[in-house]
C-alpha positions as CSV (number, residue, x, y, z in Angstrom):
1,X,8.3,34.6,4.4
2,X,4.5,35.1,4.9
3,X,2.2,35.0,2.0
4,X,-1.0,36.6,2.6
5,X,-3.9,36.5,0.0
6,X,-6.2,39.1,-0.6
7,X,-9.1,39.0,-2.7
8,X,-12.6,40.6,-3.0
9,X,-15.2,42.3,-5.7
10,X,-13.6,45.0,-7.4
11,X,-13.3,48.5,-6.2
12,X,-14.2,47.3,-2.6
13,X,-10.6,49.2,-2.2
14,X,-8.2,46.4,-1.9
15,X,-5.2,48.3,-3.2
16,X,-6.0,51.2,-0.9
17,X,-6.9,49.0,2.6
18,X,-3.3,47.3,1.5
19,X,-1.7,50.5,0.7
20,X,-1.9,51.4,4.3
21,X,-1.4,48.1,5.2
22,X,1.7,47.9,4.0
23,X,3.1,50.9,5.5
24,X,2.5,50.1,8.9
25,X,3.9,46.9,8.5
26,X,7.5,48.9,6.7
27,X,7.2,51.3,9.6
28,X,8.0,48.5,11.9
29,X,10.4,47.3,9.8
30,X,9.3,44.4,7.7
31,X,10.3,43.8,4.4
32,X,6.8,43.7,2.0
33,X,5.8,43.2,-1.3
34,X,3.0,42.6,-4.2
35,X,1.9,40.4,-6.5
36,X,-0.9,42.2,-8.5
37,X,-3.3,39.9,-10.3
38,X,-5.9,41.1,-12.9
39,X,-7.5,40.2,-16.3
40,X,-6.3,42.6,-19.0
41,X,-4.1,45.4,-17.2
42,X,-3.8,47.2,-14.3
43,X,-2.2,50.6,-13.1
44,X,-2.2,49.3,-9.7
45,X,1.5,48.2,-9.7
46,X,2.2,52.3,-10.3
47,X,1.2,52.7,-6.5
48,X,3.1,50.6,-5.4
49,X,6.5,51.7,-7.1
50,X,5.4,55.7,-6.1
51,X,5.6,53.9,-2.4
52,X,8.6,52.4,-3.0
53,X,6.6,48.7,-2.4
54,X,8.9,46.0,-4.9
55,X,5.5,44.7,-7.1
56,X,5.2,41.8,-10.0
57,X,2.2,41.7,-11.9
58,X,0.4,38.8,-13.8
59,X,-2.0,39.7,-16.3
60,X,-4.4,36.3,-17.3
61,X,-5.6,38.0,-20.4
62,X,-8.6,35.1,-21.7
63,X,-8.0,33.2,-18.4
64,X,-9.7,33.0,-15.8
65,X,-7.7,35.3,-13.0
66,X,-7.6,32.9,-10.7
67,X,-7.1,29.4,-12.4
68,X,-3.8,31.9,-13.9
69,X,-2.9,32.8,-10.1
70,X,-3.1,29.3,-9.0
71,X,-0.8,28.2,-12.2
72,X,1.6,31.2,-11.3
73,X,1.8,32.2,-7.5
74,X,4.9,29.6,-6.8
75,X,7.0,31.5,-9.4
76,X,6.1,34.8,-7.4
77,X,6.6,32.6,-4.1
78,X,10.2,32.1,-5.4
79,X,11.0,36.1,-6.1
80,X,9.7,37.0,-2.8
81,X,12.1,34.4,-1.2
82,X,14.6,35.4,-3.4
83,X,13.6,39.4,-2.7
84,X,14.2,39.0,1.0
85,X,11.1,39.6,1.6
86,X,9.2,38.9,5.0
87,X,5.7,40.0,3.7
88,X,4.2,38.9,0.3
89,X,0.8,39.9,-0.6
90,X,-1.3,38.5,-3.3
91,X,-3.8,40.9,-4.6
92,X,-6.6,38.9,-6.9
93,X,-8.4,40.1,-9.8
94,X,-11.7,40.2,-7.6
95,X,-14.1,38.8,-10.5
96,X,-15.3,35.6,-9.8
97,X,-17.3,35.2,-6.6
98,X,-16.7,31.2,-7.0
99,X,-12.9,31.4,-6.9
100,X,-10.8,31.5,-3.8
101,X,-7.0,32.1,-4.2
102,X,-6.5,31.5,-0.4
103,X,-3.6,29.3,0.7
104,X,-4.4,26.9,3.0
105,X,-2.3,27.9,6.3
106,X,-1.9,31.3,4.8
107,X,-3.3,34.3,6.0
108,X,-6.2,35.1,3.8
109,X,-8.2,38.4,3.5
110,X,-11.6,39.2,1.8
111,X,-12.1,43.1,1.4
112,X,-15.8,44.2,0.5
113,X,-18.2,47.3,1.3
114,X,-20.8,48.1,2.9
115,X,-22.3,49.8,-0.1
116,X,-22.9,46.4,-1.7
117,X,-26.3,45.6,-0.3
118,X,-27.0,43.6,2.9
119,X,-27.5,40.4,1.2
120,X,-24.3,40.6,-0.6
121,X,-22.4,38.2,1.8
122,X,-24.4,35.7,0.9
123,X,-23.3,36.0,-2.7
124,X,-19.7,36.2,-2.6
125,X,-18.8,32.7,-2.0
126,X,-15.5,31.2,-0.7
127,X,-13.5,33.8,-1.0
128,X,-15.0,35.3,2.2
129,X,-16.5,31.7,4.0
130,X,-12.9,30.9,3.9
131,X,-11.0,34.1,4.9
132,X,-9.6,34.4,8.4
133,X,-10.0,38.2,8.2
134,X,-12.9,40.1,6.2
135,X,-12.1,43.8,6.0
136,X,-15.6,45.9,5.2
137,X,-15.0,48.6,4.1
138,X,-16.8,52.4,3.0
139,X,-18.3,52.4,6.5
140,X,-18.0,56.1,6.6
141,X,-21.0,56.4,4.1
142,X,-23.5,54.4,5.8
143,X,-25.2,54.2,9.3
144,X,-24.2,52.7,12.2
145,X,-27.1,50.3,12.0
146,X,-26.4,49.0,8.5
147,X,-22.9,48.5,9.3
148,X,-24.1,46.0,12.0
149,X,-26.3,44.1,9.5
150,X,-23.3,44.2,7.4
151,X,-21.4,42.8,9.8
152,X,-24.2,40.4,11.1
153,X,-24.1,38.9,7.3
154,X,-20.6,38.5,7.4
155,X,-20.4,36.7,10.6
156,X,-23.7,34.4,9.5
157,X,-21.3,33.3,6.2
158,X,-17.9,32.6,8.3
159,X,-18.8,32.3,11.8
160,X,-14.8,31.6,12.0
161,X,-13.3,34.8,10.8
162,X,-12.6,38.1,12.4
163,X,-14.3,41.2,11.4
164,X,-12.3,44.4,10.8
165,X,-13.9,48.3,9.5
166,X,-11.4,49.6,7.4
167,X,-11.3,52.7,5.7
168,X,-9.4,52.8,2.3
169,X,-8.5,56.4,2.4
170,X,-7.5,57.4,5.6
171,X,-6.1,54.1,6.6
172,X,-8.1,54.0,9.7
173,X,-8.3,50.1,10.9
174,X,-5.2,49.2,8.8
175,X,-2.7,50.0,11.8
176,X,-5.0,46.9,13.7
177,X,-4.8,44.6,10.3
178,X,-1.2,45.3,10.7
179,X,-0.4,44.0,14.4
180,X,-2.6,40.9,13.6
181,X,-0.9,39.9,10.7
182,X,2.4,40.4,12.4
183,X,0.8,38.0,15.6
184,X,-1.2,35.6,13.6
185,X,0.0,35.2,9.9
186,X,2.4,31.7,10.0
187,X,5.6,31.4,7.6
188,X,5.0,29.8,4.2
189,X,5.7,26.0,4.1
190,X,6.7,24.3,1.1
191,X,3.6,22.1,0.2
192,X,1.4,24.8,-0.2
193,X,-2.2,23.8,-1.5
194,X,-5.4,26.0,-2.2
195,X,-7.8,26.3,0.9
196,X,-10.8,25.6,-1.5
197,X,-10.9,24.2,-4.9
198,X,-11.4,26.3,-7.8
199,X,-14.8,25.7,-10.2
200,X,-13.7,23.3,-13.3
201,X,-14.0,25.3,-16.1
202,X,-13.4,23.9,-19.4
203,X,-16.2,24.0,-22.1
204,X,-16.7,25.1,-25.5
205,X,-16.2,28.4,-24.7
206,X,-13.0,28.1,-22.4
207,X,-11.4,27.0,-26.1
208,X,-12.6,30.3,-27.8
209,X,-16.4,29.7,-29.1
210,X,-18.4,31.9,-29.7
211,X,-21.1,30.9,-31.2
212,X,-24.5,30.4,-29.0
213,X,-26.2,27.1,-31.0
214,X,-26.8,24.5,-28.3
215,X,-25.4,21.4,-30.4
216,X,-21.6,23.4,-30.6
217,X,-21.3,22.9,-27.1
218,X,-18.6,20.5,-25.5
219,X,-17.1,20.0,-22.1
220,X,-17.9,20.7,-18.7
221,X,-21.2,22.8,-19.2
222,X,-24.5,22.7,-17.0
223,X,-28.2,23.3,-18.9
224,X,-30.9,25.7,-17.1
225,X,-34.4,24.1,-15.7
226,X,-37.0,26.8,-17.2
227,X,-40.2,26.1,-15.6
C-alpha cells in the first residue's frame, strides 16, 4: 500500500483536487481510500461514500489536528492494509501553517490557490517546503501572469518539488497527479517517521487555561519583544 499525505490551508479545494484524483486512479483500477482529518466535524467523508471511496475520519476536537494525526495515522495505516487497499490518502485539517503531516518516503501533496496572495508561499511553512508535489489551484480566476508569480513563489520555497495547476471542479490536472502518483509514489514501509517535526506545544493553555494574566502561564511558551 501507498500512503499519500495531503495537506494545505483550508478551502484551497483539497477534497475536490482529490475527488478527481481518486477517480482516475479507480478508473485504472486501483483500490483507494481516505482518512479525513479535521478539528470539530466534517461533512467531507459524505463525498466520499456518494463516490463509493471507503473513508475513516478522525476528529481532534481541543487538539491540535495534526499532533492527533500523528498519534492516530498507524491505526488508519492498519485498516488500509487490512481494507485491501493500494492507495491511502491522508487529508489534514489544513490549520496550522507550522505543522507538516508528511511521511517521510511517502508521497506528500500541498494544495493552495492562487487567490491567496503572492507572498503567501512564503507563509505556509513545511507543509509545502517539504511536499514533493504542490497542486495550485483556482487558476481559472486569475491571469496568466499572476499564476507565474504564483508559481515563481512556490518554486523559491521548495526548489525540489514539482508544480501542478489543478482545477478542483472540473478535475483538469488531476488525470496528470494521477499517472505520477502511480510512477513515483513508493510502498509504505514499516518504520514510518514524520518528514518534519511538529512545533512542541504544551503550555498553560494546551491544559485548558483560559485566563490571560501573565504569572498563570506554564510550559513551553515564548514572550513578545515590543519595541
Amino acid at each position: 500500500m501507498r500512503l499519500v499525505t495531503a495537506c494545505g490551508p483550508a478551502a484551497s479545494g483539497k477534497t475536490s483536487v482529490l475527488l478527481h484524483t481518486i477517480a482516475a486512479l479507480k478508473a485504472s483500477g486501483f483500490n483507494v481510500g481516505v482518512v479525513k482529518f479535521d478539528c470539530l466535524g466534517t461533512s467531507d467523508d459524505e463525498a466520499y461514500r456518494r463516490r463509493g471511496i471507503p473513508v475513516q475520519v478522525g476528529l481532534a476536537g481541543g487538539l491540535c489536528p495534526d499532533h492527533y494525526f500523528g498519534a492516530n495515522i498507524t491505526e488508519c495505516i492498519e485498516w488500509g492494509r487490512e481494507t485491501g487497499l493500494d492507495f491511502l490518502f491522508s487529508e489534514s485539517a489544513g490549520l496550522c501553517n507550522r505543522c507538516s503531516p508528511h511521511i517521510r518516503g511517502q508521497y506528500a501533496l500541498c494544495v493552495i490557490d492562487n487567490l491567496m496572495g503572492a507572498d503567501a508561499p512564503k507563509k505556509i511553512g513545511p507543509m509545502l517546503k517539504t511536499a514533493t508535489t504542490v497542486l495550485i489551484t483556482k487558476g481559472d480566476i486569475v491571469s496568466q501572469a499572476e499564476r507565474e508569480v504564483y508559481a515563481f513563489q512556490v518554486r523559491m520555497v521548495n526548489p525540489r518539488c514539482e508544480i501542478l495547476p489543478v482545477n478542483g471542479i472540473t478535475g483538469q490536472g488531476c488525470d496528470a497527479l494521477a499517472r505520477l502518483l502511480q510512477e513515483k509514489a513508493e510502498p509504505l514501509e514499516d518504520d514510518a517517521e514524520l518528514r518534519f517535526p511538529m512545533p512542541a506545544a504544551l503550555c498553560s493553555y494546551c491544559l485548558g487555561e483560559t485566563r490571560l494574566e501573565q504569572g498563570l502561564r506554564f510550559g513551553n511558551h515564548r514572550g513578545i519583544v515590543i519595541r
